[in-house]
N, C-alpha and C positions, 0 to 999 in steps of 0.2 A: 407274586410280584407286586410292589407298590405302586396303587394306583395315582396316574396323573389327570390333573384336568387344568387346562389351560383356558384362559375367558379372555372374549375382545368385544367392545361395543360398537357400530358402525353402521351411522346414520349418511346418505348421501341419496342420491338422483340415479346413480349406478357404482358400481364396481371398477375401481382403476384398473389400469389394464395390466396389471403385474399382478395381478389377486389369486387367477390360477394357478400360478406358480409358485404363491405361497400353499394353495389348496393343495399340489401334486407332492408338496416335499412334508403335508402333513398325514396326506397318504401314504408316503414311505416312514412313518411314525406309528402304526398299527394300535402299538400300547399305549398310547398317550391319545386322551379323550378334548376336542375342541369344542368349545361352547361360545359359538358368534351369536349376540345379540344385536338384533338389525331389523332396519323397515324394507330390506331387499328379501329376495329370492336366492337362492341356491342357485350356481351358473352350471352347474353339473353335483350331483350325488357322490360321498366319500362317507365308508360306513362310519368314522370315529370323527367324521364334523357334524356336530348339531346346532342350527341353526334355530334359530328362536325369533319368535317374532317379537318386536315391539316397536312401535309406528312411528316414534318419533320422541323427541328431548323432553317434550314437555310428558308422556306417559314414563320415559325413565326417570324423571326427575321424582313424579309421583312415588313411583316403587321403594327411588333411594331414600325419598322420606318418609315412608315408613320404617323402615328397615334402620334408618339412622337417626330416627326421630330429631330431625333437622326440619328447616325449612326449605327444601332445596328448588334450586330453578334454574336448570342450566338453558342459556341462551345459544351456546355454541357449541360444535362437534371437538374441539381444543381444550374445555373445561373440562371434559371427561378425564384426561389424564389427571388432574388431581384425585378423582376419584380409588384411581387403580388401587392401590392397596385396601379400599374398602369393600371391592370385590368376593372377596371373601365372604363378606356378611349382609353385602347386596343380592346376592346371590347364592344366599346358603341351600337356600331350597335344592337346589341344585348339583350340592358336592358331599351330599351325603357320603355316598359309598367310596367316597377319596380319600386318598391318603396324604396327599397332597394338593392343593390348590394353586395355580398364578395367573398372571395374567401376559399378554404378546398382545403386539403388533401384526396390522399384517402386511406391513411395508420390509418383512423379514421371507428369505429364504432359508429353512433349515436346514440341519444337517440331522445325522442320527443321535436322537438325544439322550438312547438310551446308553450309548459308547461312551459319554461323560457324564450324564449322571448318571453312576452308576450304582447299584442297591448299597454299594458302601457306603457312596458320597450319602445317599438318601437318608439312609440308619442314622450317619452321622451329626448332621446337620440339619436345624431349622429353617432357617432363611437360605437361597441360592440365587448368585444375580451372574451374571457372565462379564462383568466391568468390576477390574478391581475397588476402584474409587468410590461406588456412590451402588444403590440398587435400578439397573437398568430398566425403564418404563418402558421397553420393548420388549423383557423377556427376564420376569421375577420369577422363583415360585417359591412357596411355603407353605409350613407343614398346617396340615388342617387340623386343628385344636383353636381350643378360646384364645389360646394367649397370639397366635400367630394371626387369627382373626379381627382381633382387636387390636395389634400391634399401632397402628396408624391410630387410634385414643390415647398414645403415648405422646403425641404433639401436644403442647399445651394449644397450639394453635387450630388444632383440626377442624375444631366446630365453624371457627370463622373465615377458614381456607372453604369449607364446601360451601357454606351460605352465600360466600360472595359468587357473583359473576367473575368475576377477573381470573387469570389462570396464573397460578403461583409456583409452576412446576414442583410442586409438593410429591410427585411420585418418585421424583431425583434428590437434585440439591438444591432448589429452590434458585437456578442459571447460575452457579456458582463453577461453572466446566472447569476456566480457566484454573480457578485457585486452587479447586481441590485438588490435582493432580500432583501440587508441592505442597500442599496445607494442609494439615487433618482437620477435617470440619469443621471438629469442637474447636477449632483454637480463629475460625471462622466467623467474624459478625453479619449472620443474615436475617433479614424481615421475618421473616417464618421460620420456627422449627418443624424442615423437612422430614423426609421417611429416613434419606441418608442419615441424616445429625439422629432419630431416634434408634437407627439401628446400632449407630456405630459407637454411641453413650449405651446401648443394652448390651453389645460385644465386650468393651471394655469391663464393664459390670458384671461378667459373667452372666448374665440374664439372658442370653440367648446365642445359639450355633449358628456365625454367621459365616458362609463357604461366599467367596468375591475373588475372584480367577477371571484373568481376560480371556474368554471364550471365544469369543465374535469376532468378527471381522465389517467394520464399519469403511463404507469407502470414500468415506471424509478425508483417512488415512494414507490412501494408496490408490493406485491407477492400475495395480497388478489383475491380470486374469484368473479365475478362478472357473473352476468347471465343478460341475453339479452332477452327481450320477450314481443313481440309483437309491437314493437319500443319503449321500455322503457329501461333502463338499474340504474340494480341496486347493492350496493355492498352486499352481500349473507350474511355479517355480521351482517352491522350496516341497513338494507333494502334502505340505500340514494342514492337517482336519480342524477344520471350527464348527461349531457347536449350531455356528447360524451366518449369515449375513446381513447386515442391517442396509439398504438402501436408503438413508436417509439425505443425504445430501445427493443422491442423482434422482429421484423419482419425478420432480417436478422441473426437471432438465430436458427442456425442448429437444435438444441435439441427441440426447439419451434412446434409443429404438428398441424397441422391445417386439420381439417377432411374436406373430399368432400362434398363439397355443395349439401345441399339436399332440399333446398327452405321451412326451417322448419320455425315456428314464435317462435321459443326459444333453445338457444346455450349459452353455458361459456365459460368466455374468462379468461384468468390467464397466468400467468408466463409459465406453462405447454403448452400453443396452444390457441386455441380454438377446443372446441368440442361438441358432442351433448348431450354428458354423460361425467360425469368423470369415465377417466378410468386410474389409477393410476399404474393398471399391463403393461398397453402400454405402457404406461411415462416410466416405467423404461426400460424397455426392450428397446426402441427407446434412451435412454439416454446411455446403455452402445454401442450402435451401436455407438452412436457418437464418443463417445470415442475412441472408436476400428478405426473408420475413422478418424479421429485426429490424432491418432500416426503414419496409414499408411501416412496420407499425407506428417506428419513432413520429416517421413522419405524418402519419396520419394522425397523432397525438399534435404533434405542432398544429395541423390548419383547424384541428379540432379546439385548441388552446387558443388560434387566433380568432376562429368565430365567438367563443364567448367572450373574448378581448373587445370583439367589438359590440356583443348584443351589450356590455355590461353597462354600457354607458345610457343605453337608453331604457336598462332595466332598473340601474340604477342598483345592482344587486350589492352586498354587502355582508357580512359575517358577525352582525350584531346577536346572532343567536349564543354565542359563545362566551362566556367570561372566563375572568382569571384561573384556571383549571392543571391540577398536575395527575398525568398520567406513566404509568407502569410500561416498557418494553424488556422483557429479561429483566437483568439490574440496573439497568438504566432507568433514571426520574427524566420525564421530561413536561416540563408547563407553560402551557400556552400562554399567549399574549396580547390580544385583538389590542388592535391599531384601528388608524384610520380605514374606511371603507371595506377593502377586502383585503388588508393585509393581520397580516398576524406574525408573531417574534414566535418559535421556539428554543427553548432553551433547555439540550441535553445535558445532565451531571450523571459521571458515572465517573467512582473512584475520584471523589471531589475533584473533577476535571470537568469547566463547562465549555457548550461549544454553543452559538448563536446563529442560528438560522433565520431568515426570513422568508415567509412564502406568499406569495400575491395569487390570490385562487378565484374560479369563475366556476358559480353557478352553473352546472347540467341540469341537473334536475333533483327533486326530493333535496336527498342531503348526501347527492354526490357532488363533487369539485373536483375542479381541475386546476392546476396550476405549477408554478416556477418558485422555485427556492432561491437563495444569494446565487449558487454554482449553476443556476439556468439549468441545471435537471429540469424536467417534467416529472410531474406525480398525480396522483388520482388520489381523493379522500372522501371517505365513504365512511358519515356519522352515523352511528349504529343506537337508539335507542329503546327503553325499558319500558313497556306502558306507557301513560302519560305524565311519565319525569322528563323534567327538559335538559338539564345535563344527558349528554351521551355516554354510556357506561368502556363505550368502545370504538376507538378509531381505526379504520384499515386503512393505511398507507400504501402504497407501491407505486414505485418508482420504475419510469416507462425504459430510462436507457438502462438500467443496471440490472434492470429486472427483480428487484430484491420486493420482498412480500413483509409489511411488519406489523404486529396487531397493539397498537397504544388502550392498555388498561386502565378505567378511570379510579386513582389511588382514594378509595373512600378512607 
């Protein structure tokens, strides 16, 4: 049988609480070998998960530059995705006795992955991504040789995608979502040539078996119920098997419940949670808590925004740290503006389309802010710096009533 080995890296404080769940459905995977590289602990023993130690960004960053004789430094657990397809050669030590290499997520729920890929699809095919469009940075694999190893040295841009801090989504399309599902890549103008643009220029060239089939089931898509059982996963409607589940748009959804892990061989997963039952009286009840937490927070962001309102006057505080600057979100440009005292202009262009914001912010502390945009949102901005360079390489935004999370890259 052809051997699989799948690699994730994952640095944090703990384990999300949906992690089990990806652990129990890689247990029901037997043949397929998982290699988590982490500063954590194993939350319970699975014979084909190997967990590996390494303590943190700064000793992965070491490893990948040897291995890539680059100069690398990752600052964040999000620049790692650009790395994924280099996996392969980060980690060679490692996949010896494979026959194949990839990389996953573990914000994914399997199913059984030996029912789709199957030793034909494998014989067949080099590369395999479960989204027709582009190579899924949730769940690649490819064949283990030099050429499939080194694939991603096929970017003219590689060397300067991993050297930067900034996150290029280099293991996709470079946030290209929209287009590429009516545009084929090449015909595409993006920053970076992605893993998609180098796969899909070595498909057409005959240079390489590229197998891209919608597998998954992403719940960005649908609200429908899916049940999980016994490493199968299926939709409750129509009874059709996917390959996986991506939880990517509900995991960091308050309202979203996820029942404690109880080592069962069958759970639902939906817009609602995941649980062992549905239970439709909890959903709601847990949905108006949300809410009820929601408004406290808003408002505890308000009298929080009004006391620096008013320390600021006698702090006298101001955002001269900042000059003329443009930063990276997805494909969107956007560049700062400092004004008078604590105001600043941003100015988003995206698809030569601009929009002008202004934000009035008050010093907390360090190089957090608080403050108000034109549409009186509340926000939080949290300047992230690189040693002692004074430009900040990176901005975290978020936005207190909408709840939305954004990470501004500084465009060197």
């Amino acid at each position: 049988m052809t051997k699989i080995a799948l690699i994730n890296c994952y640095f944090g404080e703990k384990w999300p609480s949906y992690f089990s769940y990806f652990l129990i459905s890689c247990k029901y995977n037997p043949d397929v070998d998982f290699f988590i590289f982490t500063n954590l602990n194993a939350p319970f023993v699975i014979p084909n998960v190997h967990f590996i130690k390494i303590n943190s960004l700064a000793e992965f960053s070491k490893i990948a530059s040897v291995k890539l004789q680059l100069a690398i430094n990752v600052l964040d657990s999000y620049k790692l995705c650009d790395f994924k397809p280099a996996y392969g050669l980060i980690f060679q030590d490692y996949l010896k006795d494979f026959d194949f290499w990839g990389y996953c997520d573990i914000d994914i729920i399997l199913g059984n992955i030996r029912s789709f890929l199957t030793e034909k699809v494998l014989s067949r095919y080099d590369v395999i991504s479960p989204v027709k469009n582009y190579p899924a940075g949730f769940f690649t694999l490819l064949r283990n040789n030099e050429q499939c190893i080194n694939l991603f040295k096929m970017s003219k841009d590689y060397g300067n995608v991993l050297n930067s801090t900034r996150h290029f989504c280099f293991d996709e399309c470079n946030f290209e979502f929209k287009r590429i599902y009516n545009t084929d890549i090449l015909e595409i103008e993006t920053e970076i040539e992605s893993f998609a643009l180098v796969l899909r220029r070595m498909e057409i060239e005959d240079k390489i078996r590229y197998y891209h089939k919608n597998l998954a089931q992403e719940f960005i898509y649908t609200d429908t119920v899916h049940y999980w059982a016994q490493g199968h996963i299926f939709n409750r409607v129509t009874e059709k098997k996917y390959l996986l589940i991506h939880l990517i748009n509900l995991k960091d959804n308050k309202s979203f419940f996820i029942d404690k892990f109880k080592n069962q061989d069958y759970f639902l997963i939906s817009d609602k949670g995941i649980q062992y039952k549905q239970n439709n009286y909890f959903h709601a009840i847990k949905k108006v808590k949300f809410r009820i937490k929601k408004e406290m927070n808003i408002t505890y962001y308000k009298l929080l925004l009004f006391k620096y309102f008013i320390l600021s006057y006698s702090k006298n505080e101001n955002i001269d740290f900042l000059e003329e600057q443009s930063y990276k979100i997805g494909r969107s440009t956007i560049t700062i503006y400092p004004q008078n005292k604590n105001e600043m202009v941003i100015v988003n262009e995206e698809d030569n389309i601009m929009q002008y914001n202004k934000f009035k912010l008050y010093k907390v502390k360090n190089n957090k802010w608080i403050g108000t945009n034109s549409k009186k949102n509340i926000s939080t901005l949290d300047f992230h710096y690189k040693d002692n360079e004074k430009i900040p390489y990176k901005i975290s935004i978020k936005n207190i009533e909408n709840r939305t999370n954004e990470t501004a890259y500084y465009k060197s």
